[in-house]
PDB file with SEQRES, HELIX, SHEET and CRYST1 records, atoms N, CA, C and O in Angstrom:
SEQRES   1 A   80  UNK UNK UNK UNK UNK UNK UNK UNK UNK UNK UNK UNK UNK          
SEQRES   2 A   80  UNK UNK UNK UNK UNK UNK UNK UNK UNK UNK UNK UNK UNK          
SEQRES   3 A   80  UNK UNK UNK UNK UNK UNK UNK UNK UNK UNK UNK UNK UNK          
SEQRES   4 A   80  UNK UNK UNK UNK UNK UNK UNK UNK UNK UNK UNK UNK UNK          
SEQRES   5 A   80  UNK UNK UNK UNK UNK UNK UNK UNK UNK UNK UNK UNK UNK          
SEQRES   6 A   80  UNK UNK UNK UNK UNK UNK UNK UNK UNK UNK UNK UNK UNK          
SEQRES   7 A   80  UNK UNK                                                      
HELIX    1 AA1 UNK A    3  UNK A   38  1                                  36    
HELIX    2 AA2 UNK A   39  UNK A   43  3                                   5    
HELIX    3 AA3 UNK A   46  UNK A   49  1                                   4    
HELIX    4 AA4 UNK A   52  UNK A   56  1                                   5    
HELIX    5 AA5 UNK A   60  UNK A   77  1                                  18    
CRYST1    1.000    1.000    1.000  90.00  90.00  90.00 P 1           1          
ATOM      1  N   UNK A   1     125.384  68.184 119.499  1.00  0.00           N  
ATOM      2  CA  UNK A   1     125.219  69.103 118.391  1.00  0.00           C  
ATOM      3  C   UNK A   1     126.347  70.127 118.407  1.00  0.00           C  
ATOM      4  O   UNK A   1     126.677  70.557 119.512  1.00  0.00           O  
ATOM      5  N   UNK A   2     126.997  70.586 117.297  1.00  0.00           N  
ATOM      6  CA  UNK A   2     127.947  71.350 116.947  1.00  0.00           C  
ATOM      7  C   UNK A   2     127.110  72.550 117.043  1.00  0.00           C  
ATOM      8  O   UNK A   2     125.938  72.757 116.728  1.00  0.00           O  
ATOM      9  N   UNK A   3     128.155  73.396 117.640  1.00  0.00           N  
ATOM     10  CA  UNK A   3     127.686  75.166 117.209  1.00  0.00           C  
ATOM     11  C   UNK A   3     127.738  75.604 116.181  1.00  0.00           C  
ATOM     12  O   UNK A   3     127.496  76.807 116.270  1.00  0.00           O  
ATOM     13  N   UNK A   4     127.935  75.296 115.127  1.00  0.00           N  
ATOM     14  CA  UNK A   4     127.374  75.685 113.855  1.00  0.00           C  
ATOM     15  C   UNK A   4     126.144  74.854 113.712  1.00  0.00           C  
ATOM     16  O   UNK A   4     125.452  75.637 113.061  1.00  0.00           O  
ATOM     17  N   UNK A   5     125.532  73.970 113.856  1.00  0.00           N  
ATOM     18  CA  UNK A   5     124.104  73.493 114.258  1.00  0.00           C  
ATOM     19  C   UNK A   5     123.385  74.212 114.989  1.00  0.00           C  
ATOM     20  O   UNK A   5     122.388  74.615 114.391  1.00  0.00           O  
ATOM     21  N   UNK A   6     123.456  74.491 115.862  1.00  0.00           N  
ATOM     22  CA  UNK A   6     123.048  75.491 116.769  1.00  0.00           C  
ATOM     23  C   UNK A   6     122.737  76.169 116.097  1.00  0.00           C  
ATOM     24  O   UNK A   6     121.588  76.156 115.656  1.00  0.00           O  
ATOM     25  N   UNK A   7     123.814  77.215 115.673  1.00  0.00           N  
ATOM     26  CA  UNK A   7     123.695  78.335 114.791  1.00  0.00           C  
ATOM     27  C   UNK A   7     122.617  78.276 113.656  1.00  0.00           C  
ATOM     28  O   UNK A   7     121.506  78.789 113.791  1.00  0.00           O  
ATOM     29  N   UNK A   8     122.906  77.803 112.850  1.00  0.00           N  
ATOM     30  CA  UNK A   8     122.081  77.267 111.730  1.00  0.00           C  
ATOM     31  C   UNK A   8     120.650  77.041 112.128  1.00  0.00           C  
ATOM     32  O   UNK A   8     119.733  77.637 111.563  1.00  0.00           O  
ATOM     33  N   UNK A   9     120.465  76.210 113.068  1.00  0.00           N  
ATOM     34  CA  UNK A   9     118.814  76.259 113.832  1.00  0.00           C  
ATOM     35  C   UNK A   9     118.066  77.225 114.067  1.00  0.00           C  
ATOM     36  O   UNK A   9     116.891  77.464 113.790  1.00  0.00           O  
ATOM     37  N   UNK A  10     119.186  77.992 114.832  1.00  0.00           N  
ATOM     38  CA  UNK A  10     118.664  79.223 115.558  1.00  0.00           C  
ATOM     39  C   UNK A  10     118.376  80.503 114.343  1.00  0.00           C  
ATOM     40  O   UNK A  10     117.463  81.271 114.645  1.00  0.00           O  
ATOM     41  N   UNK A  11     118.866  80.686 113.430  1.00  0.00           N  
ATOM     42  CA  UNK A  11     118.763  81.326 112.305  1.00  0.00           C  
ATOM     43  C   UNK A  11     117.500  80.740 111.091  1.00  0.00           C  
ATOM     44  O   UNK A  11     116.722  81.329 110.341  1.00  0.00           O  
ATOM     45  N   UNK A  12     117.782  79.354 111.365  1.00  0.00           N  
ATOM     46  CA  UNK A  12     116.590  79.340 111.073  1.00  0.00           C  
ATOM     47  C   UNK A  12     114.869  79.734 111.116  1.00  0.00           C  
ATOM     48  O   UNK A  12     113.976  80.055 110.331  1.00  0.00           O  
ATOM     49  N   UNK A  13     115.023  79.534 112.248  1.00  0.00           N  
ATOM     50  CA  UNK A  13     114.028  79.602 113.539  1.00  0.00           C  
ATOM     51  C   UNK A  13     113.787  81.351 113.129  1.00  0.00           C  
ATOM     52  O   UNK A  13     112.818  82.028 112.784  1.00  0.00           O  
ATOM     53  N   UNK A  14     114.403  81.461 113.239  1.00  0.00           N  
ATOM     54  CA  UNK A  14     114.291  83.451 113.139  1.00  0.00           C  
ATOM     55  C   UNK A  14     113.686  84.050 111.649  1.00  0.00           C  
ATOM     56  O   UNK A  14     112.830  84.932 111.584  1.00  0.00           O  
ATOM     57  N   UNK A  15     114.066  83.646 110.939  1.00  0.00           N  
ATOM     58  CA  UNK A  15     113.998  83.643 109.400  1.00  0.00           C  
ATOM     59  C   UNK A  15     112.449  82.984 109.452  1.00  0.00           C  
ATOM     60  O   UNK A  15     111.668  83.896 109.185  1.00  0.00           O  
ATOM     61  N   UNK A  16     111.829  81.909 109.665  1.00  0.00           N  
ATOM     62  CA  UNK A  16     110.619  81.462 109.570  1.00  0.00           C  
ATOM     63  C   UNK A  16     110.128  82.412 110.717  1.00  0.00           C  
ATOM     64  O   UNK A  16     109.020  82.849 110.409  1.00  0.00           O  
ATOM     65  N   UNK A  17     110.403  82.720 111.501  1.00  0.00           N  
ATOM     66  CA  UNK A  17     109.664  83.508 112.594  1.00  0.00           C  
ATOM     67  C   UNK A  17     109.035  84.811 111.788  1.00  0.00           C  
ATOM     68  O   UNK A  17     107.827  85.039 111.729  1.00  0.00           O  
ATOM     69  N   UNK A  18     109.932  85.523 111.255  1.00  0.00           N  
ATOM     70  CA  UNK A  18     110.322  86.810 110.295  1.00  0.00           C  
ATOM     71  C   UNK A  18     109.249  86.429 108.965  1.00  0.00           C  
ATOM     72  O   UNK A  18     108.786  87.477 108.514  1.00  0.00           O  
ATOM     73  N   UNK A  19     108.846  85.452 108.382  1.00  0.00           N  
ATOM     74  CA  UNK A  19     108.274  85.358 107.733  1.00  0.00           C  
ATOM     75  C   UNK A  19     106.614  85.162 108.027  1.00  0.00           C  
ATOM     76  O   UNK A  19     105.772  85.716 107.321  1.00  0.00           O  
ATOM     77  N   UNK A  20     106.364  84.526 108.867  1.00  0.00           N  
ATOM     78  CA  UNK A  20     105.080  84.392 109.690  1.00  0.00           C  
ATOM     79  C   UNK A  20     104.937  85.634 109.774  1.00  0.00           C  
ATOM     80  O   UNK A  20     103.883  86.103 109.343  1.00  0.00           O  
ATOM     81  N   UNK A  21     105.745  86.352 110.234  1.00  0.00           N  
ATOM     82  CA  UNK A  21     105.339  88.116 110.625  1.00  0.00           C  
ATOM     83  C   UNK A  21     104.891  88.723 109.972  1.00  0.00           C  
ATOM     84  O   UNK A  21     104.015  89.500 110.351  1.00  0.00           O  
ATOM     85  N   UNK A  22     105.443  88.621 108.175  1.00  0.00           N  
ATOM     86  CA  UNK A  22     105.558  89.352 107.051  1.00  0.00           C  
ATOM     87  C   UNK A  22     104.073  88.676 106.871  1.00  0.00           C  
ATOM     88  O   UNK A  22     103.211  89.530 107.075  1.00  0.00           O  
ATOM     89  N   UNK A  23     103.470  87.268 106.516  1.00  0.00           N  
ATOM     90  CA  UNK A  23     102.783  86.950 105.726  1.00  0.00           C  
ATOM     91  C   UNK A  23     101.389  87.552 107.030  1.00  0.00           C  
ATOM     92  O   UNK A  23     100.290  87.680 106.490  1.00  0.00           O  
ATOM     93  N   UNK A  24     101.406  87.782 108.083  1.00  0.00           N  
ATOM     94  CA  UNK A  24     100.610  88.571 109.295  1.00  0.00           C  
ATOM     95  C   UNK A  24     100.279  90.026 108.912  1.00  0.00           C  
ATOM     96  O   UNK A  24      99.203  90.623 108.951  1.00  0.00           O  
ATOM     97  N   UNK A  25     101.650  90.474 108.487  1.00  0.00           N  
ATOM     98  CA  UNK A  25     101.922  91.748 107.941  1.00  0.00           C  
ATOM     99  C   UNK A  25     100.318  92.030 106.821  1.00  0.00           C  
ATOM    100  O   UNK A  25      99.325  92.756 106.860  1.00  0.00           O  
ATOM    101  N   UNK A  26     100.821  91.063 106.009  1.00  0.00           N  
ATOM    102  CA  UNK A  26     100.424  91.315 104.570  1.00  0.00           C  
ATOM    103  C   UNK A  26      98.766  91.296 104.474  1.00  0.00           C  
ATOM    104  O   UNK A  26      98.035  91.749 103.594  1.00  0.00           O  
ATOM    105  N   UNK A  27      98.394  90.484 105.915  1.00  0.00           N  
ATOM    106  CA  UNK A  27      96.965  90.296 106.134  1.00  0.00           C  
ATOM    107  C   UNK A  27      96.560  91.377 106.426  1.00  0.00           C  
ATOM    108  O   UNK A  27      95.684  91.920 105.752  1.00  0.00           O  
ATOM    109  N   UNK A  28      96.991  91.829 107.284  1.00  0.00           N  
ATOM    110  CA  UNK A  28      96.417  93.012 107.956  1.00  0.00           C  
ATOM    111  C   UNK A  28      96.599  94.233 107.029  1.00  0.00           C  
ATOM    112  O   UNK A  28      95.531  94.778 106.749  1.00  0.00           O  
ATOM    113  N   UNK A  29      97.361  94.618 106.656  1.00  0.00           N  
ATOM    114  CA  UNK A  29      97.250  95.652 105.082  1.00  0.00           C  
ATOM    115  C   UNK A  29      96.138  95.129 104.716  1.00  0.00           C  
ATOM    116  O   UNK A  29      95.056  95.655 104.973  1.00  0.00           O  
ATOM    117  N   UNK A  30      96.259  94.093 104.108  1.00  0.00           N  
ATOM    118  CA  UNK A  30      94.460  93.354 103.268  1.00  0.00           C  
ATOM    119  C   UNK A  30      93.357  94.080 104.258  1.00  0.00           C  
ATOM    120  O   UNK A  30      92.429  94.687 103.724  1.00  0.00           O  
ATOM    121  N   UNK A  31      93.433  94.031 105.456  1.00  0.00           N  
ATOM    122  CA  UNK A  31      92.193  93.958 106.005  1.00  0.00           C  
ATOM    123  C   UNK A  31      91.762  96.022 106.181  1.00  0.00           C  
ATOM    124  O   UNK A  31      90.682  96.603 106.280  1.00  0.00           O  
ATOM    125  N   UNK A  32      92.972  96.458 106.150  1.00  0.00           N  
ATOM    126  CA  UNK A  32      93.319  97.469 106.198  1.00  0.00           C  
ATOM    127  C   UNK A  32      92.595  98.389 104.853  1.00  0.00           C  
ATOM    128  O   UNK A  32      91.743  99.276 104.801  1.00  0.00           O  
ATOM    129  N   UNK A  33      93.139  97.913 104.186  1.00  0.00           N  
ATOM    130  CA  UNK A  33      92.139  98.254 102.696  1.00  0.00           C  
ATOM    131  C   UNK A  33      90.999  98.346 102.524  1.00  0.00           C  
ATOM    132  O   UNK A  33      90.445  99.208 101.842  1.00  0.00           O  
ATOM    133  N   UNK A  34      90.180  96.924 103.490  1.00  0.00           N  
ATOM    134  CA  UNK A  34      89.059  96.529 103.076  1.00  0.00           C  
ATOM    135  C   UNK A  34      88.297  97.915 103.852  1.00  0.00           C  
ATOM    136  O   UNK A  34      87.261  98.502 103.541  1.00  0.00           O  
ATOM    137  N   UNK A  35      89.039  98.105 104.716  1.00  0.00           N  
ATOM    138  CA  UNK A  35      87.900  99.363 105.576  1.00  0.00           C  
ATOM    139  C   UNK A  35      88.047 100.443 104.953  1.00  0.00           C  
ATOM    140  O   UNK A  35      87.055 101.120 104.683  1.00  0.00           O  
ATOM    141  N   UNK A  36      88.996 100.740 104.681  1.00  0.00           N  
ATOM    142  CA  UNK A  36      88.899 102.009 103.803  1.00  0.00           C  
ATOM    143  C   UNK A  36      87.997 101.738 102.637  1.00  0.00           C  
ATOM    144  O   UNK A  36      87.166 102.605 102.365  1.00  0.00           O  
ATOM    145  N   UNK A  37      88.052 100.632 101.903  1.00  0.00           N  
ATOM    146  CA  UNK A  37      87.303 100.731 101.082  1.00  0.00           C  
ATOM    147  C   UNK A  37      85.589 100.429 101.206  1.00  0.00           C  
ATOM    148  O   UNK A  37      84.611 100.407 100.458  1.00  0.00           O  
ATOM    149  N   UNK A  38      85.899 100.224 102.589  1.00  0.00           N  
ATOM    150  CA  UNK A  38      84.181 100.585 103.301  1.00  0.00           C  
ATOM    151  C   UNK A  38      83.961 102.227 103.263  1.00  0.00           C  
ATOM    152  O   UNK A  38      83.081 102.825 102.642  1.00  0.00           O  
ATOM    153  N   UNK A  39      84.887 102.731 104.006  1.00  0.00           N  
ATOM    154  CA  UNK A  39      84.675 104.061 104.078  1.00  0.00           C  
ATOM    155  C   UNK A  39      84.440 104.596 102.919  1.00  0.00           C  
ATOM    156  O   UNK A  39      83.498 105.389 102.921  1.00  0.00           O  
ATOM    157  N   UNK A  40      85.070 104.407 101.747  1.00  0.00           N  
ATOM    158  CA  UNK A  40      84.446 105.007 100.985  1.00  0.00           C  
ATOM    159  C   UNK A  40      82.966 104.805 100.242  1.00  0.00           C  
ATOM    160  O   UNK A  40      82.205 105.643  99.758  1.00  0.00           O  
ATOM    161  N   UNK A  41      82.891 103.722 100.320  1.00  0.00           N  
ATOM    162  CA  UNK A  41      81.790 103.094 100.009  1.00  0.00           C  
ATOM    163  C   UNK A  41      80.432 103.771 101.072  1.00  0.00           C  
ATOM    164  O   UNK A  41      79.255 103.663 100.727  1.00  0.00           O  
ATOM    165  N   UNK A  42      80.784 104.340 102.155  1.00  0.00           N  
ATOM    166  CA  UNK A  42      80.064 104.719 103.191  1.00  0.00           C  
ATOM    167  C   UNK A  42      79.794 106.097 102.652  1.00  0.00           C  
ATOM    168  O   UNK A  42      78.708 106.675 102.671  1.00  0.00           O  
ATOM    169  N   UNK A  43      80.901 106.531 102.181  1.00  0.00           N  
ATOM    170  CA  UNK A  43      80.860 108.033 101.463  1.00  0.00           C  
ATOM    171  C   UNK A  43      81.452 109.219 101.828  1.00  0.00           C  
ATOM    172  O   UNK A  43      81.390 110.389 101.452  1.00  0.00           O  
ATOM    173  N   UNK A  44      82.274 108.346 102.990  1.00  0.00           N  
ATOM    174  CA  UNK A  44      83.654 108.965 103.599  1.00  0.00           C  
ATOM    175  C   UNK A  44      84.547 109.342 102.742  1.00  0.00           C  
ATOM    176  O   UNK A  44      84.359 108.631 101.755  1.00  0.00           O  
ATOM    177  N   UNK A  45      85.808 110.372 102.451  1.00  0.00           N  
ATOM    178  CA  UNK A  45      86.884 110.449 101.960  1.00  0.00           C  
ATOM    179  C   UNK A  45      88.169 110.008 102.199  1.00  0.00           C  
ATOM    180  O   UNK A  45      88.917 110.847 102.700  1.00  0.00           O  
ATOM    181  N   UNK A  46      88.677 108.789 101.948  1.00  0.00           N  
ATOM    182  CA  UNK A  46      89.611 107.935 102.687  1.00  0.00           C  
ATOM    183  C   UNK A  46      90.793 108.866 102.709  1.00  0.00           C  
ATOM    184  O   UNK A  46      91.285 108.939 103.835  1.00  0.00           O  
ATOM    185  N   UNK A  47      91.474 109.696 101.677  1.00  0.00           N  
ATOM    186  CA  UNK A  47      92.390 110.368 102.043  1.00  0.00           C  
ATOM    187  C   UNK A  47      92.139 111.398 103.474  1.00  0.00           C  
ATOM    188  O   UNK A  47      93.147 111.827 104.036  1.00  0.00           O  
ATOM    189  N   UNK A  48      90.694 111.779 104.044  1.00  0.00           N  
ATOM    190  CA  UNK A  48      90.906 113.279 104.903  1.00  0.00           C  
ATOM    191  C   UNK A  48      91.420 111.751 105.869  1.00  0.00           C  
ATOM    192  O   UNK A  48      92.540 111.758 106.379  1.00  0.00           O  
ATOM    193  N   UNK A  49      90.838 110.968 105.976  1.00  0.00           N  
ATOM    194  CA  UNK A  49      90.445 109.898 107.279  1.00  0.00           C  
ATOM    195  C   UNK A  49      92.190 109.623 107.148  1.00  0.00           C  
ATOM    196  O   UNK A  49      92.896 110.403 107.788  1.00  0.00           O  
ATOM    197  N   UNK A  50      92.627 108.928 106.627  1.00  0.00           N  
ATOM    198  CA  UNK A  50      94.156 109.100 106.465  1.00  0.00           C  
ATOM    199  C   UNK A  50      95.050 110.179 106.884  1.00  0.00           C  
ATOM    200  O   UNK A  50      96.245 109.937 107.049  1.00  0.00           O  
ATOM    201  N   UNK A  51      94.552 111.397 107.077  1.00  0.00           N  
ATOM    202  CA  UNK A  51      94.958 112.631 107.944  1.00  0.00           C  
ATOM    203  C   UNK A  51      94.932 112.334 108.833  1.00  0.00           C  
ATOM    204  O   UNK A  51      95.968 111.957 109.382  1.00  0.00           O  
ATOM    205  N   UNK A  52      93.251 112.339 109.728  1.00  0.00           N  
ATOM    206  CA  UNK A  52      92.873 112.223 110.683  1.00  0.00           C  
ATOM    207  C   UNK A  52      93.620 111.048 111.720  1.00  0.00           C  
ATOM    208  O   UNK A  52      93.777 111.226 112.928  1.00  0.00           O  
ATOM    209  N   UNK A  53      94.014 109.896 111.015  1.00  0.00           N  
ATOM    210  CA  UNK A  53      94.666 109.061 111.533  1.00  0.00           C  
ATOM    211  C   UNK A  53      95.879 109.493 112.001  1.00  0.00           C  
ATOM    212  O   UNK A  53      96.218 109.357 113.177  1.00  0.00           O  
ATOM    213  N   UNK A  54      96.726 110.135 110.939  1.00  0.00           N  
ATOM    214  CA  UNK A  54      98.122 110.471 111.470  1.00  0.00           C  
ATOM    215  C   UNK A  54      98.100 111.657 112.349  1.00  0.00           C  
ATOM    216  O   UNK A  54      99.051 111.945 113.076  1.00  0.00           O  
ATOM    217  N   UNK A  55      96.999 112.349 112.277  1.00  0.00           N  
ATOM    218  CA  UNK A  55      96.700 113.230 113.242  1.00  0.00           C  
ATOM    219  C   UNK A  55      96.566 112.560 114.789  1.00  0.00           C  
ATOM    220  O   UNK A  55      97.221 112.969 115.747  1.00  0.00           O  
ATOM    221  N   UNK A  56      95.890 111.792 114.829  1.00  0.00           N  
ATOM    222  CA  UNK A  56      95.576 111.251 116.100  1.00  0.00           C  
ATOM    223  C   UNK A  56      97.110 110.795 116.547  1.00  0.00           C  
ATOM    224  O   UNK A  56      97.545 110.975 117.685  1.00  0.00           O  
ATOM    225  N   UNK A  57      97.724 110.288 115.664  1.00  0.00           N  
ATOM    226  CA  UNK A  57      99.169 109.960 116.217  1.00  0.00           C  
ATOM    227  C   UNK A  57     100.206 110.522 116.963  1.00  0.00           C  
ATOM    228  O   UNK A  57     101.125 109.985 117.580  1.00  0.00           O  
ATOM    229  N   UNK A  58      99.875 111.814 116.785  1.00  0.00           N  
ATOM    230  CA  UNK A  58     100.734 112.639 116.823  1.00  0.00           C  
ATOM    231  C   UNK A  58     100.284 113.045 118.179  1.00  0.00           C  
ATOM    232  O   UNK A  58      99.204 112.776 118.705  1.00  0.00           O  
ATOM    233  N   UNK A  59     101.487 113.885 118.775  1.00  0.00           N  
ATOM    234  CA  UNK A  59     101.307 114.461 120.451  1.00  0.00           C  
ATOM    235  C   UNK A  59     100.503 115.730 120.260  1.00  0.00           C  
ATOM    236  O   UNK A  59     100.575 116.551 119.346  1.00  0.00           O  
ATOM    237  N   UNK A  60      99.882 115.710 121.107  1.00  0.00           N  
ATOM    238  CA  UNK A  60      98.894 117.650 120.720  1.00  0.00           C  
ATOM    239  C   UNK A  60      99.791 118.605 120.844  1.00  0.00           C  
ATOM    240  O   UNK A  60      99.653 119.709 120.318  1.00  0.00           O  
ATOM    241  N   UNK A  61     100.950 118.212 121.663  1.00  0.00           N  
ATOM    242  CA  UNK A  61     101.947 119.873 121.544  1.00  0.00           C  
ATOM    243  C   UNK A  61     102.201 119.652 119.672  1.00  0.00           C  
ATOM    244  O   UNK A  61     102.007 120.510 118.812  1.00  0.00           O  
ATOM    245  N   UNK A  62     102.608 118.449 119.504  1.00  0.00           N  
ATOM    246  CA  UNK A  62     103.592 118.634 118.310  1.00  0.00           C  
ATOM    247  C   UNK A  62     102.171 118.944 117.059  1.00  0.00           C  
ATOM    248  O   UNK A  62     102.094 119.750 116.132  1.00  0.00           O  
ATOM    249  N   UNK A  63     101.334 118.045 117.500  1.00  0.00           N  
ATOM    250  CA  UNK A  63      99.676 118.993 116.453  1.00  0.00           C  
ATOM    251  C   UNK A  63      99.506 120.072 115.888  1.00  0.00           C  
ATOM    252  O   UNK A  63      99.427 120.475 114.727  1.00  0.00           O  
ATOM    253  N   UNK A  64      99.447 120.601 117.185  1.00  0.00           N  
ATOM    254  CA  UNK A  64      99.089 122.150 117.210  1.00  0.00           C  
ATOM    255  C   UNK A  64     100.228 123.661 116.540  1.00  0.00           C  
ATOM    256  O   UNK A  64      99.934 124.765 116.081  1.00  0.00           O  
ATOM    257  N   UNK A  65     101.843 122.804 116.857  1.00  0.00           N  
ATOM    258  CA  UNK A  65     102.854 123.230 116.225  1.00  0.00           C  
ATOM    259  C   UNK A  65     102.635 123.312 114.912  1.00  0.00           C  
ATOM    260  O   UNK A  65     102.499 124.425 114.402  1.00  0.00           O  
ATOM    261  N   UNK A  66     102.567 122.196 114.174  1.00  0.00           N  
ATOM    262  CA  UNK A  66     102.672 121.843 112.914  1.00  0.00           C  
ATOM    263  C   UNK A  66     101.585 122.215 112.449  1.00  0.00           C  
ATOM    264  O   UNK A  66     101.537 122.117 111.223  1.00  0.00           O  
ATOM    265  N   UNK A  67     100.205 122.813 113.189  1.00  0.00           N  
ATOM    266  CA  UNK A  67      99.016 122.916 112.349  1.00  0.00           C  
ATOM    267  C   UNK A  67      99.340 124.695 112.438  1.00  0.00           C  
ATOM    268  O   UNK A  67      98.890 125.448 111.573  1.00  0.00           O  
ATOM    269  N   UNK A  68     100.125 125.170 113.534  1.00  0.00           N  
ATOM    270  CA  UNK A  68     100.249 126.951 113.064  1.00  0.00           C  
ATOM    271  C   UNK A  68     101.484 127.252 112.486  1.00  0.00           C  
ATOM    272  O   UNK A  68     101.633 128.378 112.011  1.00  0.00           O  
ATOM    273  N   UNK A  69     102.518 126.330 112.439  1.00  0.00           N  
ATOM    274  CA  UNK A  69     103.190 126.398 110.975  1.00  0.00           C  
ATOM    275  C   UNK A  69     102.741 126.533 109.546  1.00  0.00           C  
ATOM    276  O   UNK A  69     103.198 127.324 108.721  1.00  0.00           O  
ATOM    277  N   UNK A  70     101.538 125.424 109.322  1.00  0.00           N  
ATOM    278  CA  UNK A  70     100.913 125.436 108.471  1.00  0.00           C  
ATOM    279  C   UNK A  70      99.863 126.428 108.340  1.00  0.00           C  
ATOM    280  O   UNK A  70      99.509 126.771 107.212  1.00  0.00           O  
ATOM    281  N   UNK A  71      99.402 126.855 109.236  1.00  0.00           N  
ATOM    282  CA  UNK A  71      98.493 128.394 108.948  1.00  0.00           C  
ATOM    283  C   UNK A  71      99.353 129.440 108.600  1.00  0.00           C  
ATOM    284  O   UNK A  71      98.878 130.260 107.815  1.00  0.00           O  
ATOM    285  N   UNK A  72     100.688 129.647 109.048  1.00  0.00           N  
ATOM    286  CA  UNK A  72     101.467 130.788 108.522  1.00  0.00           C  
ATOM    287  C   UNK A  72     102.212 130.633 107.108  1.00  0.00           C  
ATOM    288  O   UNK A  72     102.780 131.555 106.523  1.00  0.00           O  
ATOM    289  N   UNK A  73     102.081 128.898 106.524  1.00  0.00           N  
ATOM    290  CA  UNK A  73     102.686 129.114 105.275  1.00  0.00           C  
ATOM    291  C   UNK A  73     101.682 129.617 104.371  1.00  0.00           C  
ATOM    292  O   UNK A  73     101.925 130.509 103.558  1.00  0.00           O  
ATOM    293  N   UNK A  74     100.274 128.923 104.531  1.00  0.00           N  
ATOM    294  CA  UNK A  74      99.084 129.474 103.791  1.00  0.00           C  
ATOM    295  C   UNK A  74      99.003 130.502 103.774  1.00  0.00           C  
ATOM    296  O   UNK A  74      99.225 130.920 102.638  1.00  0.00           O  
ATOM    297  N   UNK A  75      98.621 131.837 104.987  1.00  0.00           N  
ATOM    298  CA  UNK A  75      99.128 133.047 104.799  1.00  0.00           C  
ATOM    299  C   UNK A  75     100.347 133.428 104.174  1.00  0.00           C  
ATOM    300  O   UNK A  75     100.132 134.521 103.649  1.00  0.00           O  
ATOM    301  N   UNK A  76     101.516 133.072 103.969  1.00  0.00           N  
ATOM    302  CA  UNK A  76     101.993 133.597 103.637  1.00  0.00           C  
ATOM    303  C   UNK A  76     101.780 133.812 102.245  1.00  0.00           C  
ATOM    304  O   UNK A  76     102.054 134.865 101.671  1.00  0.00           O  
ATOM    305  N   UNK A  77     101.129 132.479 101.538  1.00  0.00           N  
ATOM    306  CA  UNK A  77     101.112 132.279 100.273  1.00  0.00           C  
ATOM    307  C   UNK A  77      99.588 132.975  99.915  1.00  0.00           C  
ATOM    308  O   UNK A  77      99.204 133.064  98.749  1.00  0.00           O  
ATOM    309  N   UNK A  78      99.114 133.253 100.588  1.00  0.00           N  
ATOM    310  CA  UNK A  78      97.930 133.735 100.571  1.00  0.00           C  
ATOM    311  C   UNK A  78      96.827 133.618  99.799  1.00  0.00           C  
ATOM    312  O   UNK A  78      96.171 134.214  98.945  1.00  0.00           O  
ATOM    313  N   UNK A  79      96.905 132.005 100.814  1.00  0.00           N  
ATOM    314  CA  UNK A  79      95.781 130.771 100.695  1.00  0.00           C  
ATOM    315  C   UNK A  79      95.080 130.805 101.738  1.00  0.00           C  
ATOM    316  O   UNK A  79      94.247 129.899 101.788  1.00  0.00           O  
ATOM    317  N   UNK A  80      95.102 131.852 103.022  1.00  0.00           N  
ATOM    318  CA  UNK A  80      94.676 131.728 103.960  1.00  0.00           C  
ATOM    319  C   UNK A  80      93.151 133.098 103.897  1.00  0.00           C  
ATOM    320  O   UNK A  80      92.405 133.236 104.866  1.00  0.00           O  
TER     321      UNK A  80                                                      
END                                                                             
């Protein structure tokens, strides 16, 4: 086999790999939906829970930063 065969294989191979991923991808969004759209159905508010998520993500130093940033813009605007 020529190295441009090679090549060509191996790119192949990657490209279908890359796509399996995407169409994996696309499931899991689906499935992703479906709970939220439990939650709401439960009578949850999918946007706070969508906070809460990226909240959990986040490091507690950098949390707690960003949550008394955000208490001093509200004060400032005096929403607080």
């Amino acid at each position: 086999m020529s190295e441009g065969n090679i090549a060509a294989d191996q790119l192949r191979l990657l490209i279908e790999r890359i796509e399996r991923l995407e169409e994996e991808k696309s499931g899991i969004g689906d499935d992703i939906k479906d709970v939220y759209l439990e939650l709401k159905a439960t009578g949850y508010e999918p946007k706070i829970v969508r906070q809460i998520i990226r909240l959990r993500k986040m490091q507690p130093h950098d949390r707690q930063e960003m949550e008394a940033i955000l208490q001093t813009y509200l004060a400032a605007l005096g929403m607080e």
